[in-house]
VEXDREN-505952 format. One record per atom (N, C-alpha, C): residue in three letters; x, y, z. Coordinates in steps of 0.2 Angstrom, whole numbers, plus 5000, padded with zeros to 4 digits. Atoms other than C-alpha are relative to their C-alpha. Last residue first. Layout:
residues N
ALAXYZ ...
END
This chain:
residues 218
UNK500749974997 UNK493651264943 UNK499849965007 UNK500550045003 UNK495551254943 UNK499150025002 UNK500649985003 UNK496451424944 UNK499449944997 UNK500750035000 UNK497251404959 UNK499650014996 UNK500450014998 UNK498851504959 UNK499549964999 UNK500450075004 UNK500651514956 UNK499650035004 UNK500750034996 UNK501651664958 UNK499749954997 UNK500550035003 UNK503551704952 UNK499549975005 UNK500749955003 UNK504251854961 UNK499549964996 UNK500149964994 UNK506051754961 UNK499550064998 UNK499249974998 UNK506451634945 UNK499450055006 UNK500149984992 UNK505151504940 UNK500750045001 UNK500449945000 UNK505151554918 UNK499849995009 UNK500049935000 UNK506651464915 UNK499650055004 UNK500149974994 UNK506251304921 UNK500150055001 UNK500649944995 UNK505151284907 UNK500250025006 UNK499949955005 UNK506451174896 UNK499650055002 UNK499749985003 UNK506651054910 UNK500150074996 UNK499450055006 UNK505051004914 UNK500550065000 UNK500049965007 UNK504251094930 UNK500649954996 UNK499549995004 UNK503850974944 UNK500050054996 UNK500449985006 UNK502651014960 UNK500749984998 UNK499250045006 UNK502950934977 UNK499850014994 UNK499850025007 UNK501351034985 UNK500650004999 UNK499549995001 UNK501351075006 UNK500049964993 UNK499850065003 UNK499751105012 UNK500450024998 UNK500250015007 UNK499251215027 UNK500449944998 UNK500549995004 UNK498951185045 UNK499850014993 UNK500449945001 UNK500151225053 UNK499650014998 UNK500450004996 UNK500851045055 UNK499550095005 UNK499349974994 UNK500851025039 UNK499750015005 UNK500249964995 UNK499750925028 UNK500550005003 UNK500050004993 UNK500650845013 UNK499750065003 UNK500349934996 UNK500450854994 UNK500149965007 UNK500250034994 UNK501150754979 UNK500050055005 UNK499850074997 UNK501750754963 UNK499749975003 UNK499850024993 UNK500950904956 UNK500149925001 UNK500550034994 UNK501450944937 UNK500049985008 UNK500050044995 UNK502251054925 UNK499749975002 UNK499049984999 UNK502651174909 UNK499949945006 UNK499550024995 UNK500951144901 UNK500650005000 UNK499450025002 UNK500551304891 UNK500249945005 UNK500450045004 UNK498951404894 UNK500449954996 UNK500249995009 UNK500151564895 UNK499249934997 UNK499749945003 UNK500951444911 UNK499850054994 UNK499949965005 UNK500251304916 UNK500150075000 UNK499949914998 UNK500351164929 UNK500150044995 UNK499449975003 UNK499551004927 UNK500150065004 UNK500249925003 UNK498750914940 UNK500550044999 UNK500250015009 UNK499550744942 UNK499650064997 UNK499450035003 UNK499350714962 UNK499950004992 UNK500050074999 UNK497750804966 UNK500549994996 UNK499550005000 UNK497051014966 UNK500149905003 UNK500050045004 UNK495151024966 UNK500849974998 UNK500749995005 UNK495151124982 UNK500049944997 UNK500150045004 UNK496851094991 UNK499550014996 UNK500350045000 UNK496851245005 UNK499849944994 UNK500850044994 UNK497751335013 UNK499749965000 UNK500849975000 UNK499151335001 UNK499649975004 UNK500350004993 UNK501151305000 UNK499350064999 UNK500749955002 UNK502151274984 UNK499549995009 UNK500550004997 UNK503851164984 UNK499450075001 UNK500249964995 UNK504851144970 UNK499649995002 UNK500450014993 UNK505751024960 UNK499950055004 UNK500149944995 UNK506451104942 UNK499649955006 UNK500649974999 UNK506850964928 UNK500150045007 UNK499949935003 UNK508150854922 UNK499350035001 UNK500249965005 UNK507850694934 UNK500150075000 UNK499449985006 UNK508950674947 UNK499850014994 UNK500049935001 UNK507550704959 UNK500749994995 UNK499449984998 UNK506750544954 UNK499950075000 UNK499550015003 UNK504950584950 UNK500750005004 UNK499949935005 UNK503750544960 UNK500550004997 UNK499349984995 UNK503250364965 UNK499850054998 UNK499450005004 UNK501450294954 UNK500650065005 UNK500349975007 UNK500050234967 UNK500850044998 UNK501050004999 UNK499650114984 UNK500150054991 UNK500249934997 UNK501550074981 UNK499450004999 UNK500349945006 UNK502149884979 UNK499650055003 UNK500549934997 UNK503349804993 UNK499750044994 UNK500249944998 UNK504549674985 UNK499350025001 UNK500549984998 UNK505349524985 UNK500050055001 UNK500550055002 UNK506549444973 UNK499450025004 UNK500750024996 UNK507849554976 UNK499649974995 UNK500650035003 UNK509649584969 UNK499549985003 UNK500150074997 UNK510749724979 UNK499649954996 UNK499350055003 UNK511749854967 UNK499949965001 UNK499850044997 UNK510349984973 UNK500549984995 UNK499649975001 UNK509550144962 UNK500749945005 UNK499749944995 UNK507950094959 UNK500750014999 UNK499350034998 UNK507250034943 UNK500150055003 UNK499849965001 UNK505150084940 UNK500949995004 UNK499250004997 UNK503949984936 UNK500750054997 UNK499749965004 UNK501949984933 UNK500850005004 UNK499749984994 UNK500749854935 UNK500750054996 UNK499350025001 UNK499449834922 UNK500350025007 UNK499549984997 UNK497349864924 UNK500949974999 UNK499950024991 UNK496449794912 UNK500550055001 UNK499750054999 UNK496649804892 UNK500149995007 UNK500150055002 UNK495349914888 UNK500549945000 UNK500950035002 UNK494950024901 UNK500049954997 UNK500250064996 UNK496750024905 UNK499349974999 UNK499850065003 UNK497150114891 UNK499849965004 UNK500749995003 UNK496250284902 UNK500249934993 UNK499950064999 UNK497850264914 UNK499349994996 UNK499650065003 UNK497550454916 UNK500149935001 UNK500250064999 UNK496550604915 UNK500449944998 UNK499550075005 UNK497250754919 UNK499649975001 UNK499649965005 UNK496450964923 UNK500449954996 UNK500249935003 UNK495750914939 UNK500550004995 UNK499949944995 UNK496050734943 UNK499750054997 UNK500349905004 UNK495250574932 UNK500150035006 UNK500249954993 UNK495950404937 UNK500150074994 UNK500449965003 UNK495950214927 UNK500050085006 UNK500750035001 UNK497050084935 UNK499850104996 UNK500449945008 UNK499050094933 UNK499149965001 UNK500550045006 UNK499749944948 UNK499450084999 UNK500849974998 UNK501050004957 UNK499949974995 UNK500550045003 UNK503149914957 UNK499450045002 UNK500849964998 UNK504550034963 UNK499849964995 UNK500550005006 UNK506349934964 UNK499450015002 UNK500349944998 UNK507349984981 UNK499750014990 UNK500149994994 UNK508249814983 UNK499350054998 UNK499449994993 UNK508649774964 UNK499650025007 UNK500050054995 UNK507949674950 UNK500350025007 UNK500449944997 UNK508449814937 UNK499649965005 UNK499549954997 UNK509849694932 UNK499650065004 UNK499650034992 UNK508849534930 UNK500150075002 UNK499749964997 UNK508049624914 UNK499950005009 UNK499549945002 UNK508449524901 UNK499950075004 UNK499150004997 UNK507749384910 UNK500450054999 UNK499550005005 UNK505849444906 UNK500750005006 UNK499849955004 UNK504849434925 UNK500749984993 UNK499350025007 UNK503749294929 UNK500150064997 UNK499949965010 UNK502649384942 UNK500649984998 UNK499250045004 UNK502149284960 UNK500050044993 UNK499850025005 UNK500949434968 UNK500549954998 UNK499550025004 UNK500549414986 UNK500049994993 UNK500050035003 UNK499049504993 UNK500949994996 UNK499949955006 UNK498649615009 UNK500149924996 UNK499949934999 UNK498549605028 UNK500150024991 UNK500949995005 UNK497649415028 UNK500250085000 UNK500549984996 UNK499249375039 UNK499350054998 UNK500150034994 UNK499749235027 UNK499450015008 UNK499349984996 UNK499549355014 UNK499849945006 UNK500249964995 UNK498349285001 UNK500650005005 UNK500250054996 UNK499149214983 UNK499850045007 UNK500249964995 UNK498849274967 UNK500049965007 UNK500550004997 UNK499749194952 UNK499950045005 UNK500350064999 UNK500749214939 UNK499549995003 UNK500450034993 UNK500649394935 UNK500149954998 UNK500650034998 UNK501649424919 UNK499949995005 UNK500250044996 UNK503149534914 UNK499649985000 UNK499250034996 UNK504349634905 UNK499749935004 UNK500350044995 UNK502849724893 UNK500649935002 UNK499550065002 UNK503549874884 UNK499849955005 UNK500450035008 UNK502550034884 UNK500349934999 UNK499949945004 UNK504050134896 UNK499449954993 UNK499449954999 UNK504049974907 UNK500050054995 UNK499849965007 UNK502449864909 UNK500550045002 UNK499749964998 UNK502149714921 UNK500350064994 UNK499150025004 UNK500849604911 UNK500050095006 UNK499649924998 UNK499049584919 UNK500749985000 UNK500249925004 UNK498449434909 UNK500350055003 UNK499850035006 UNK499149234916 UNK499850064995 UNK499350045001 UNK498349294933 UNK500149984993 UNK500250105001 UNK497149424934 UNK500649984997 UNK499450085004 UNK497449584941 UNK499649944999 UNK500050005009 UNK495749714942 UNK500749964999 UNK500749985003 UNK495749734962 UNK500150004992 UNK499950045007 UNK497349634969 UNK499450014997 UNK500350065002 UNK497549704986 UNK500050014994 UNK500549994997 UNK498649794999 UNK499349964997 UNK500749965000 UNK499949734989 UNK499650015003 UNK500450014997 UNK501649624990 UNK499650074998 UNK500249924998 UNK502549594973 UNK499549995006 UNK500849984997 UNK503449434974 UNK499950045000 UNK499949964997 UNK504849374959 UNK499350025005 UNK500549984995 UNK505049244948 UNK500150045007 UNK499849984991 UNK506349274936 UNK499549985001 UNK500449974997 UNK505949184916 UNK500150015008 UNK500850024997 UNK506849064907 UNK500150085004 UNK500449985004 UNK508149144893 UNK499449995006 UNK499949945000 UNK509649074900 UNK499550055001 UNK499750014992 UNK508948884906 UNK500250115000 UNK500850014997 UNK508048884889 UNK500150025008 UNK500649955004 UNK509748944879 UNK499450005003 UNK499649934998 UNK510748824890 UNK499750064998 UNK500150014992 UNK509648664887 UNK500250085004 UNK500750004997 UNK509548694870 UNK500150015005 UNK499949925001 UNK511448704867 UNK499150015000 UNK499749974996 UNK511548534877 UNK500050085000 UNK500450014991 UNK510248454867 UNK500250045005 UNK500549984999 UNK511348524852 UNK499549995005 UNK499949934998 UNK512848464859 UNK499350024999 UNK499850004992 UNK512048284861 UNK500250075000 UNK500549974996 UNK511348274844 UNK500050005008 UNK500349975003 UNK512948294837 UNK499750025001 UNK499749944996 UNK513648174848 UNK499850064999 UNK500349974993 UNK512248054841 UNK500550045005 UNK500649964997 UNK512748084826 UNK499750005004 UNK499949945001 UNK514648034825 UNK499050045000 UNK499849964993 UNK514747884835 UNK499750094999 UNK500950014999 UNK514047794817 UNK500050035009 UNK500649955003 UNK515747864811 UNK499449995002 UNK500450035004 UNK516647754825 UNK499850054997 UNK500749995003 UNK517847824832 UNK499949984995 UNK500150004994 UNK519847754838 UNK499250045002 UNK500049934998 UNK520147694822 UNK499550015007 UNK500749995002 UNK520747514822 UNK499850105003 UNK500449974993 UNK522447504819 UNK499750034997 UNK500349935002 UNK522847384804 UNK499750015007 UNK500449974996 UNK524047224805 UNK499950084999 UNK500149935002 UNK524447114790 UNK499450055007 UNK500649975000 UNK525046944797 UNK499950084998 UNK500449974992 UNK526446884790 UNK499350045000 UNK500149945002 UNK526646764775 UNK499950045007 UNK500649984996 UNK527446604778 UNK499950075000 
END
């Protein structure tokens, strides 16, 4: 009598073999889509004059990070909630003390700026703070911050009676030479103004002791 001829059976089936196949990649889909999705984050504003949802992008150095979703009203009717899908890749600048304003169209003495806006709408504009904490809700400024002071450049302050044509972004010249601009102005309590002026860098040579500014806009 002959014995029986026993074969072990393999422990996969080849016909197993393509739908695992299509299981990792589903799986490396999934992860990629899950990586790659998009923050939602609130910017709160006084109000929402030129954004439209699914158009005004969040811009950073020329570079578009984000979208408006939608607009929604403050509970206590004191301003307007932005929803904004921000790009993933820049979770990291997502911090506490991140400056969001919104670029519209503005002519000072001696600048004109956010003059793109005419034709692609107003944008929001952002600017990474200086935190470790991650946020999802933020406070936007009625208009653009000043510069860090750790920027390379001269901050000084200037003091005049009287403001005239003088406005956040008026240059400052030297020879007929922009070398700077005004930040920002306060009323003191003596009654004059007090300008936050910058000088670039490469110009801060020329403020040294006995230097004068004056008003020479028309």
């Amino acid at each position: 009598m002959e014995k029986p001829l026993i074969r072990k059976r393999r422990s996969l089936s080849p016909i197993w073999i393509l739908p695992l196949v299509a299981l990792c990649i589903g799986g490396w889909l999934l992860y990629t889509s899950m990586r790659d999705a998009g923050i939602d984050i609130t910017v709160h504003f006084q109000d929402a004059t030129g954004i439209n949802p699914g158009k005004t992008k969040v811009i950073v150095h020329g570079i578009p990070v984000g979208t408006v979703k939608k607009l929604n009203i403050d509970p206590e009717m004191k301003g307007v909630d932005l929803v904004i899908t921000m790009d993933s890749q820049i979770r990291a600048a997502l911090v506490e003390d991140t400056a969001f304003w919104i670029v519209k169209p503005e002519v000072s003495a001696g600048r004109i700026s956010g003059l793109d806006t005419l034709f692609g709408g107003s944008y929001i504009g952002m600017r990474q703070g200086t935190s470790t904490n991650y946020a999802d809700y933020f406070r936007g400024l009625p208009e653009q911050p000043s510069i860090d002071n750790t920027t390379p450049g001269l901050h000084i302050l200037l003091e005049t009676d009287t403001l005239r044509s003088l406005q956040r972004g008026s240059n400052i010249y030297a020879k007929n030479l922009q070398i700077g601009y005004i930040e920002d102005y306060t009323l003191l309590d003596n009654g004059k103004i007090r300008l936050n002026a910058f000088i670039e860098a490469r110009y801060a040579h020329l403020v040294r002791t006995g230097t004068r500014f004056w008003n020479a806009s028309g």
